[in-house]
C-alpha positions in Angstrom: 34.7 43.1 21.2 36.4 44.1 18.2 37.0 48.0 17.5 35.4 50.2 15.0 38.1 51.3 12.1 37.8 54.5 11.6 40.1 56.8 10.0 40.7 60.8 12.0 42.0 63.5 10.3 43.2 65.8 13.0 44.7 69.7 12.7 47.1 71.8 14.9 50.1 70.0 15.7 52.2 72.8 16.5 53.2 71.7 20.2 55.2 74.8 20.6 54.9 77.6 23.6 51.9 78.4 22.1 50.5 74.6 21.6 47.9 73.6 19.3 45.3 71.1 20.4 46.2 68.5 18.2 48.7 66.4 19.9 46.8 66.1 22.8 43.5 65.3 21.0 45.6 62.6 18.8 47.0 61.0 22.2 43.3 61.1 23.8 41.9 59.5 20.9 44.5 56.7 20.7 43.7 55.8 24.7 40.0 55.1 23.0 39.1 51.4 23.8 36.7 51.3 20.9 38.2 52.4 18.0 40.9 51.6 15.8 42.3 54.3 14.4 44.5 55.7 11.9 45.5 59.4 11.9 46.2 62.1 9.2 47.8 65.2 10.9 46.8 68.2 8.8 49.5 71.0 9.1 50.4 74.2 8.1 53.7 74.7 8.7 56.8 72.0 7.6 58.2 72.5 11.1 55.1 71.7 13.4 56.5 69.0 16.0 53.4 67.1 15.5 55.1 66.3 12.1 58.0 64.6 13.3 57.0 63.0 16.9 57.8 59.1 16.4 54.2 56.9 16.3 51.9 60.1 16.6 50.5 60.5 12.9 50.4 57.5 10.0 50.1 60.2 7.7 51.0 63.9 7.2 49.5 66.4 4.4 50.6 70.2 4.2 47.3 72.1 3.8 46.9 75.6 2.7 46.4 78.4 5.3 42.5 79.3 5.8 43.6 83.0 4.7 44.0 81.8 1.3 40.2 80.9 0.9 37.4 78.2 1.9 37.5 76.6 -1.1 41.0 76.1 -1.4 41.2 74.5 2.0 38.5 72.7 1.4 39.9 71.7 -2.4 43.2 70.3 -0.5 40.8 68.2 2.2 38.7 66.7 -1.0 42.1 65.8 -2.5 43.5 64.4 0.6 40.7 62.5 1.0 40.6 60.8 -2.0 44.0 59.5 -1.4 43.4 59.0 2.6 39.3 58.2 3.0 38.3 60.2 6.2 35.8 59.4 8.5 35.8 62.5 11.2 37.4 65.4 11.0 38.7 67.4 13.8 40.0 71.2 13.2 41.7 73.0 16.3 42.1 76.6 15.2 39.1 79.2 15.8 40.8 81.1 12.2 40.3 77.7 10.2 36.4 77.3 12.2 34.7 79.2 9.7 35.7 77.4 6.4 34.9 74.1 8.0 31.3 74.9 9.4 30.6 77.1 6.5 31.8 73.7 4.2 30.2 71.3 7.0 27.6 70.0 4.1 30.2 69.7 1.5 32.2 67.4 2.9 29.3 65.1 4.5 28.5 64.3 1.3 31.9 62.8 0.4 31.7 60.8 3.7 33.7 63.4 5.8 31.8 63.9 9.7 32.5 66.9 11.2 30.7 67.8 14.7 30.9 71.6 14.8 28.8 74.8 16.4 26.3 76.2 13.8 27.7 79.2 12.1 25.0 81.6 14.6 26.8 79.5 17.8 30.2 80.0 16.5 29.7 84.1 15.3 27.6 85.1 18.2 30.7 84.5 20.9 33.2 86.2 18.6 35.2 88.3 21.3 34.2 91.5 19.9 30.4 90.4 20.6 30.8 89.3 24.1 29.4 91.8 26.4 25.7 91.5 24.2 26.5 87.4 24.7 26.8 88.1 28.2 23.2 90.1 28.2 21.8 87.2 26.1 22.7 84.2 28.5 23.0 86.0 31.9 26.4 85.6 32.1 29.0 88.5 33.7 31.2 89.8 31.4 34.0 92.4 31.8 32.9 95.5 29.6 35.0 95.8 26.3 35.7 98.4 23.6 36.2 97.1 19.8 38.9 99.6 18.3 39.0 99.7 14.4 42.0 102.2 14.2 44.3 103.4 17.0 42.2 107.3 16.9 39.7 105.4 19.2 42.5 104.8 22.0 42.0 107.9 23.7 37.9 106.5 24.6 39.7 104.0 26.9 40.2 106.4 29.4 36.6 107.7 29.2 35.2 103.9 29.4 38.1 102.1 32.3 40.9 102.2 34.0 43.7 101.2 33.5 45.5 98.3 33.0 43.3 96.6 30.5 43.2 93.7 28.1 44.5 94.2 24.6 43.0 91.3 22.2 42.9 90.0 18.8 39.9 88.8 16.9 41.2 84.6 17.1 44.1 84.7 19.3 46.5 86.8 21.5 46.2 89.0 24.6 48.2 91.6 25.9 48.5 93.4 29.2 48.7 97.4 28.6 49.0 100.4 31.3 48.8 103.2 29.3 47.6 104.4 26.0 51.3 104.1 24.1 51.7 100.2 25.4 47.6 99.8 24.0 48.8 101.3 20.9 51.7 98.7 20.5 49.6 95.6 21.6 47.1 97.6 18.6 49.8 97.9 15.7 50.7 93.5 16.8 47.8 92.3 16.9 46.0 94.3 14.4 48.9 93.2 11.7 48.3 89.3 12.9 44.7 89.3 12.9 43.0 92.3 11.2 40.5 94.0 13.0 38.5 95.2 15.3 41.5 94.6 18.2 39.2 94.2 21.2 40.5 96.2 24.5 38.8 94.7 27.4 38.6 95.6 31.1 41.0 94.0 33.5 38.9 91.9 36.2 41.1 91.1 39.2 41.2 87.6 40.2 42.2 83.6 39.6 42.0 82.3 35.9 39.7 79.0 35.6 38.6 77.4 32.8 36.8 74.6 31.9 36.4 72.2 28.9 33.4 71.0 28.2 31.7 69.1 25.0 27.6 69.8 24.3 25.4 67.4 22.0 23.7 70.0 20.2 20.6 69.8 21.8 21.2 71.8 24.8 22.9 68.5 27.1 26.3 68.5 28.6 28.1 65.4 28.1 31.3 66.4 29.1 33.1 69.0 31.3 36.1 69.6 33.3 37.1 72.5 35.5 40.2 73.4 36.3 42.9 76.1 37.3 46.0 77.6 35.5 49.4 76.4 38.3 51.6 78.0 35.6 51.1 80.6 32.5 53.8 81.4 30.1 54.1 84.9 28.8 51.5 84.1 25.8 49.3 83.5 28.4 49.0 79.5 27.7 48.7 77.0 30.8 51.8 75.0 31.3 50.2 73.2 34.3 47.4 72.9 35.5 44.9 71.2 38.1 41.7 69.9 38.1 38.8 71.5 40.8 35.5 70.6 42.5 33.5 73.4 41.8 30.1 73.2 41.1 29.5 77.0 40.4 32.0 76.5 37.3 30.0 74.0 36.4 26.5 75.4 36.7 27.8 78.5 34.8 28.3 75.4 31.5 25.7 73.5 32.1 23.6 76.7 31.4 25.5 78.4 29.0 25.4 74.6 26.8 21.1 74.4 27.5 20.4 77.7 26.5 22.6 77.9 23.6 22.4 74.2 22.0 26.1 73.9 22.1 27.6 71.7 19.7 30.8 70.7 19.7 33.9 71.2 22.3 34.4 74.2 23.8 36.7 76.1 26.1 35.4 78.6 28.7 37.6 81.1 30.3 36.8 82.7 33.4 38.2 85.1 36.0 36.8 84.2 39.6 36.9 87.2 42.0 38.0 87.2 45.4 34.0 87.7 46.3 33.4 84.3 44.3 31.7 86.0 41.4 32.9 85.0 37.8 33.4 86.8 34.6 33.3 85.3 31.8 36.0 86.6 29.6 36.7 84.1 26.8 34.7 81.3 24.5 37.6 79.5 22.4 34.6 77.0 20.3 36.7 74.2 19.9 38.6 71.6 22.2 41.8 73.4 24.1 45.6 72.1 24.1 45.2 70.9 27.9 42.2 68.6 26.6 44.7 65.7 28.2 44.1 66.3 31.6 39.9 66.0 31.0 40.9 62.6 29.8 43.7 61.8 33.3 40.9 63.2 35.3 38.3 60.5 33.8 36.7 61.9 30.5 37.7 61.6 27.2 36.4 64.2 25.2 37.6 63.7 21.7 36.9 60.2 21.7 33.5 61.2 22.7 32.9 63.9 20.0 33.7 61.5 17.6 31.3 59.2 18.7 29.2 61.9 18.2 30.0 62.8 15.1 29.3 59.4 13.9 25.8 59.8 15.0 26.5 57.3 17.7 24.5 57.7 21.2 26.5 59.5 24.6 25.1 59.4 27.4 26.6 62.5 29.6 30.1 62.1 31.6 29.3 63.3 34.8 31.8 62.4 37.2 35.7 62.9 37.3 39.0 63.0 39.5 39.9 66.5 41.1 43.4 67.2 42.1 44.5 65.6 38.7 47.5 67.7 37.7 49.3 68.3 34.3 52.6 69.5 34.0 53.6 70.4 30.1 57.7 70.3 29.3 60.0 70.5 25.5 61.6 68.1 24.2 64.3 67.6 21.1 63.3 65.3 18.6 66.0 64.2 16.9 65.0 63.6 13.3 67.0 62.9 9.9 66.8 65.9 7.2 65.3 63.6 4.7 61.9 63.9 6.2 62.0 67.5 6.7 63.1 67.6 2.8 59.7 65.3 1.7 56.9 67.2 3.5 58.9 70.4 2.5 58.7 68.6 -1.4 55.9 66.9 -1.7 53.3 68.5 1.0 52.6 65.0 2.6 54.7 61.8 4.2 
């Protein structure tokens, strides 16, 4: 059978301590029996390894941050584009999310699938929104306190105990036992993200996760649970192993039916020594440890592009447990010539 040619352009390929999805989703894709692919990386920064690892990308394009406006981003994609034709698109950063779904039409008309959450999916899990999502879709969520300037630190007290979760609006979380480490993690994350800085109580327990990819139309066809073996100091799995539990499943399953789900999707949970789990994260789009869905017997991005193509999926429902993944760094020894021509000319 010969494959489908189809050309992906794929973003975050900063495979750093604090990884971006788009290595792994470029190395799941090219395990796809069915497609033929050719990949344009879409970065932000000259020095994202993703740039410079040997056979990962045919081509690269610089593309301009998401803070500097929709259209502009969406500008450099219509450019690229005419150079590069692309069939799917696949963004990996919840701060680029909103200029993509908000331009989902736009660039469907110049031939450009996308397979996103609506704007109402994508807004209603925003973290400072998540106890009222947990009331929605009966779903146990640590209580939380959105802080738009650092005069509202002393209500922690009156609300939880301390420690308690210090996060931003897209990414980073931080630890803090008393009001003057809360007001650091405030004066970081506030300056990174903007605001409201979400403080959120501390649930004791085991950090699980699961990925998982919904149709649209309130079906699972994908997901994978699994737990954290090792977490860096930003809080980012660097292993990981797949589980049987059918709870963690249920919980997606549900969530995915009563919420139409489209897209990937990244629940993060905190299971309690009494079994119960809290539901303390939605990241709406595909995680960095997406590799180990597709070692353990699913592969999601190939599937969301099938999807995005229109093309039928019937749902994944089995998988390995026990599968683990072990991340490590690596040099990359490269010559400063390409360094110099994606720092020139914004593409190579």
């Amino acid at each position: 059978m010969s494959k489908l040619k189809i050309t992906i352009a794929v973003t975050g390929l900063n495979n750093t301590d604090n990884p971006g999805p788009g290595v792994p989703v470029i190395r799941s894709l090219k395990e796809s029996k069915e497609f033929d692919l050719h990949i344009v990386g879409l970065v932000y920064e000259i020095l994202e390894p993703g740039i410079y690892m040997e056979g990962l990308c045919d081509k690269i394009f610089q593309i301009p941050y998401p803070s500097a406006g929709s259209n502009e981003l969406i500008d450099r994609i219509e450019q690229i584009h005419q150079q590069e034709p692309i069939n799917v698109l696949i963004p990996n950063f919840d701060a680029e999310l909103f200029s993509f779904i908000k331009n989902e039409e736009r660039l469907l008309k110049i031939g450009i699938h996308t397979f996103l959450p609506s704007m109402s999916q994508f807004q209603e899990r925003d973290k400072d929104k998540l106890p009222e999502y947990g009331k929605k879709y009966d779903i146990k969520v640590p209580a939380s306190l959105n802080l738009g300037s650092q005069n509202q630190i002393g209500k922690i007290e009156e609300k939880f105990e301390y420690p308690v979760m210090v996060k931003g609006k897209f990414y980073d979380a931080i630890m803090a036992y008393n009001p003057e480490q809360v007001k650091q993690a405030f004066n970081k994350i506030s300056s990174k993200w903007g605001l409201p800085v979400i403080v959120q109580e501390f649930v004791k327990g085991t950090e699980v996760n699961v990925i998982a990819l919904g149709d649209g139309m309130g079906n699972t066809i994908a997901a994978v649970p699994m737990r954290k073996q090792y977490i860096t100091d930003k809080g980012k799995a660097w292993g990981g192993i797949t589980l049987s539990d059918e709870k963690m499943l249920d919980i997606t399953r549900r969530l995915i039916r009563k919420t139409s789900w489209k897209g990937g999707m990244e629940l993060e949970l905190i299971k309690t020594t009494k079994g119960e789990y809290y539901l303390i994260e939605i990241n709406p789009r595909i995680p960095a440890w997406v590799y180990l869905a597709v070692g353990a017997g699913q592969n999601i991005p190939e599937a969301l592009v099938k999807l995005a193509l229109g093309q039928e999926m019937a749902p994944m429902v089995s998988y390995q447990t026990g599968k683990m993944f072990v991340r490590y760094s690596s040099d990359i020894i490269v010559d400063l010539k390409k360094f110099e021509t994606i720092a020139m000319n914004g593409e190579i």
